[in-house]
Structures are given as structure tokens and as C-alpha cells.
C-alpha positions as a LaTeX table, in Angstrom:
\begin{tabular}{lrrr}
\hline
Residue & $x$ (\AA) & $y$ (\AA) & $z$ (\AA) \\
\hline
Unk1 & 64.45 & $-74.84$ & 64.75 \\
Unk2 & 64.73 & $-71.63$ & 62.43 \\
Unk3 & 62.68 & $-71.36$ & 59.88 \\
Unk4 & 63.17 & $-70.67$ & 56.05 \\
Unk5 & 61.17 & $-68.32$ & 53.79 \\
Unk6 & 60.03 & $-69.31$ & 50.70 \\
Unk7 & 63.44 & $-68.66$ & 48.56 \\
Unk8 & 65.60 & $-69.99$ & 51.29 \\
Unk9 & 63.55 & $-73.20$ & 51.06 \\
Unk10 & 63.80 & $-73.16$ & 47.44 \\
Unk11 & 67.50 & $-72.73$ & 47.63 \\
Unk12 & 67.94 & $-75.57$ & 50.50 \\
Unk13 & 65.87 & $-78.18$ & 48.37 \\
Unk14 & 68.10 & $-77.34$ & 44.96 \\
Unk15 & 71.22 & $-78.14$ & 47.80 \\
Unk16 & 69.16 & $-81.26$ & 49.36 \\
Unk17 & 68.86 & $-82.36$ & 45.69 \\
Unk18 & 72.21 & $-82.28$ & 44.27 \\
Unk19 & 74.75 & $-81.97$ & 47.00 \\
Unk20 & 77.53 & $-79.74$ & 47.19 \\
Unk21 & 78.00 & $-76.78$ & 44.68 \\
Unk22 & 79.31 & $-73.52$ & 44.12 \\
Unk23 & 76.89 & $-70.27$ & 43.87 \\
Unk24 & 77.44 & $-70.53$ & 39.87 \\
Unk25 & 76.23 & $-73.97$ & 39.93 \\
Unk26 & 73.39 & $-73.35$ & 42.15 \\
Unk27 & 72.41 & $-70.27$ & 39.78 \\
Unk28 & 72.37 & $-72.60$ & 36.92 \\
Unk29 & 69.45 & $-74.57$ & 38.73 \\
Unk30 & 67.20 & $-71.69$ & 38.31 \\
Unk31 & 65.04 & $-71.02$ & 35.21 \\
Unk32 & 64.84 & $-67.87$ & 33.53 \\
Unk33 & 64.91 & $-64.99$ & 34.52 \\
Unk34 & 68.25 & $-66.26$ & 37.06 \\
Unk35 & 68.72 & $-64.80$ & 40.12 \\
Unk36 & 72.32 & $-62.78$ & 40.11 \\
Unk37 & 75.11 & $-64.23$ & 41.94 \\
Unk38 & 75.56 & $-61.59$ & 44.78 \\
Unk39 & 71.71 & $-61.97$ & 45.42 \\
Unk40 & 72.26 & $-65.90$ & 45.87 \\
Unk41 & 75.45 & $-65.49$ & 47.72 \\
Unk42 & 73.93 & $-63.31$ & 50.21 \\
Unk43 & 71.06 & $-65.74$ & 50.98 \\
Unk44 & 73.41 & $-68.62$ & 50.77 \\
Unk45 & 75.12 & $-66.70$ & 53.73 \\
Unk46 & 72.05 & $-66.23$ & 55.80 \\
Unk47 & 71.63 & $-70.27$ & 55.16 \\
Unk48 & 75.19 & $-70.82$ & 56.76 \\
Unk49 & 74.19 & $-68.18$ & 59.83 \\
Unk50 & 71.09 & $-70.05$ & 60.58 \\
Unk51 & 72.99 & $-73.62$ & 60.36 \\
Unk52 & 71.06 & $-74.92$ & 57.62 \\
Unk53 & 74.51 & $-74.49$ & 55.12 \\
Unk54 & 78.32 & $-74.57$ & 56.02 \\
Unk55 & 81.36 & $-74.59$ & 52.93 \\
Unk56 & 84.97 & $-75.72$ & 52.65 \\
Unk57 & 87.13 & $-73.52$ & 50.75 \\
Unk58 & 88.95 & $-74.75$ & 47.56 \\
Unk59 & 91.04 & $-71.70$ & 47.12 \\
Unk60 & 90.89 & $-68.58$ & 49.08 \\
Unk61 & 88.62 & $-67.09$ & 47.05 \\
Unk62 & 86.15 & $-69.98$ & 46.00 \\
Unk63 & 84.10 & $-71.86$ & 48.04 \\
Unk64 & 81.74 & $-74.86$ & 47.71 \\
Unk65 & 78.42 & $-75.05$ & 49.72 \\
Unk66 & 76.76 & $-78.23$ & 51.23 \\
Unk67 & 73.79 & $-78.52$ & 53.45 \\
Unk68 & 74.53 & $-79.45$ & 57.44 \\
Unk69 & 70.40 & $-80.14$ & 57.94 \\
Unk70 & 68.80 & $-83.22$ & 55.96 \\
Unk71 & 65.39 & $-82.37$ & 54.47 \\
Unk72 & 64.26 & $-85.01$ & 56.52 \\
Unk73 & 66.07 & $-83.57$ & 60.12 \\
Unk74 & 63.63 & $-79.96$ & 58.30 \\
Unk75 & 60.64 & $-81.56$ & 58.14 \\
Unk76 & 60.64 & $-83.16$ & 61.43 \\
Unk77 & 61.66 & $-79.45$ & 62.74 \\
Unk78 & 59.12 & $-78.16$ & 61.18 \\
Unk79 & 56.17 & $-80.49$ & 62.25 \\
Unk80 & 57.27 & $-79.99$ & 65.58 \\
Unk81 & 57.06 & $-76.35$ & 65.57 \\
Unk82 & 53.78 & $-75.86$ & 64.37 \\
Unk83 & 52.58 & $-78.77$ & 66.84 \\
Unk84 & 54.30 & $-76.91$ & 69.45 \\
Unk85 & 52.72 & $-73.41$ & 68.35 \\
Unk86 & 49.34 & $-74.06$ & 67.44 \\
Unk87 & 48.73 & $-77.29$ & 69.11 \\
Unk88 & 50.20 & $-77.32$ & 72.51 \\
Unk89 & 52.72 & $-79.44$ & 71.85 \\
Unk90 & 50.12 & $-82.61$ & 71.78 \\
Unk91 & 50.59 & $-84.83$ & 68.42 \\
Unk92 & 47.01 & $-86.16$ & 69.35 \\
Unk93 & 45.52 & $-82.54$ & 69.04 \\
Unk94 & 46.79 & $-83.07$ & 65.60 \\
Unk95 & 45.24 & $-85.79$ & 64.43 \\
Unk96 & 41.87 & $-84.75$ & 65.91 \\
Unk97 & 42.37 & $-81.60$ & 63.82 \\
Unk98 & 42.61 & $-83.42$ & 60.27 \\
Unk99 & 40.36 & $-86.14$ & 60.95 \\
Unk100 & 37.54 & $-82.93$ & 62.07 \\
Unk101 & 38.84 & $-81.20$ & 59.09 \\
Unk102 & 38.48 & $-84.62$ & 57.14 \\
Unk103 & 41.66 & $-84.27$ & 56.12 \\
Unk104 & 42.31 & $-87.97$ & 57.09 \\
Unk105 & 39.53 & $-90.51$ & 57.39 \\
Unk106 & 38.47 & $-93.60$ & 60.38 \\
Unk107 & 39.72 & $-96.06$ & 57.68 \\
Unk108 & 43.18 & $-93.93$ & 57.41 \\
Unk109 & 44.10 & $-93.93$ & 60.89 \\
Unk110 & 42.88 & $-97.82$ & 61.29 \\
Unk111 & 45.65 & $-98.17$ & 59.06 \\
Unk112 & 47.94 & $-96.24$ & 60.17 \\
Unk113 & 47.75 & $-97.95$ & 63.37 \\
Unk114 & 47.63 & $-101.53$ & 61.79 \\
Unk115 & 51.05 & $-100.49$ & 60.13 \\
Unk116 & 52.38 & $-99.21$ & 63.41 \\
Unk117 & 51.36 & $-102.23$ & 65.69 \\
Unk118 & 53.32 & $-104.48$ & 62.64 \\
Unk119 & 56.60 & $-102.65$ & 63.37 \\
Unk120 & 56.01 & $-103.23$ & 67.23 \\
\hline
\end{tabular}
């Protein structure tokens, strides 16, 4: 999965948030100081090359944007490329990491794997 920087990311969660819109709309999200319109269109472009946008076209000149890629179908991307990169592609690697990093506790994963044995 392609990645986003940090203002294509903004931009996809202001789309993931409230749907289709058109660049205007989407530039009204944004607080002061706004970011011009060509600056947005441009990245909104580079969104629809790397498949995370795509539009229809109301007239021939206006178009309305919508994302193709849930934030949900992102995350799960995303979490699989960095377990893939830095991990070697094992989930359990993972989870030894945080609970060595004490990022998650014994008690967390007991849970974790009382709540996954219930759905099973």
C-alpha cells in the first residue's frame, strides 16, 4: 500500500470524515491561515494517482471528490507495512516488541486473548 505524508493524511481524514466534497469545501475544513485552492487541488490529484481519491464530474469544469480507501482498509495497510518492514512480516514479533517495550502488559494480552477465544 502507498503511503501518505502528513498533509495527504490530513486531507484523506477531512474526506474520511465528511464524504464527498469539492476542493472549496474541503478548504473550508481548514483553520486559518487556509491552504489556497490550487495547492489543495494539486495534492487532491496526487490522492487520486495513488488510489486513495477518485471524482465524478458535475459539469465539465467542476468536480466532486470522494475517497476509494476506508480509513479502516489505511490502517490495516499500514500495520501491515511496518510489520512487513521492520518485523519480518511476523505479527508475533510485534507483540513481543510492545510487551518488552511495556507498551502492553501480561494482564493486556490475557485479555486480549480471553476476548478472542469468546468470538471463537
Amino acid at each position: 500500500m502507498k503511503t501518505l505524508t502528513n498533509r495527504e493524511e490530513e486531507i484523506m481524514n477531512h474526506y474520511w470524515e465528511h464524504g464527498e466534497m469539492h476542493i472549496r469545501e474541503l478548504q473550508a475544513l481548514f483553520d486559518d491561515p487556509k491552504p489556497h485552492v490550487n495547492t489543495l487541488s494539486t495534492l487532491v490529484h496526487i490522492l487520486e494517482d495513488k488510489g486513495f481519491l477518485s471524482h465524478h464530474a458535475l459539469t465539465p469544469r467542476c468536480y466532486k471528490y470522494y475517497p476509494v480507501l476506508s480509513r479502516d482498509d489505511y490502517r490495516r495497510g499500514t500495520l501491515g507495512n511496518v510489520v512487513d518492514k521492520f518485523f519480518g512480516r511476523s505479527y508475533m514479533s510485534v507483540v513481543s516488541a510492545l510487551v518488552k517495550d511495556e507498551k502492553i502488559s501480561i494482564d493486556d494480552l490475557r485479555e486480549l486473548i480471553e476476548r478472542v477465544e469468546k468470538k471463537n
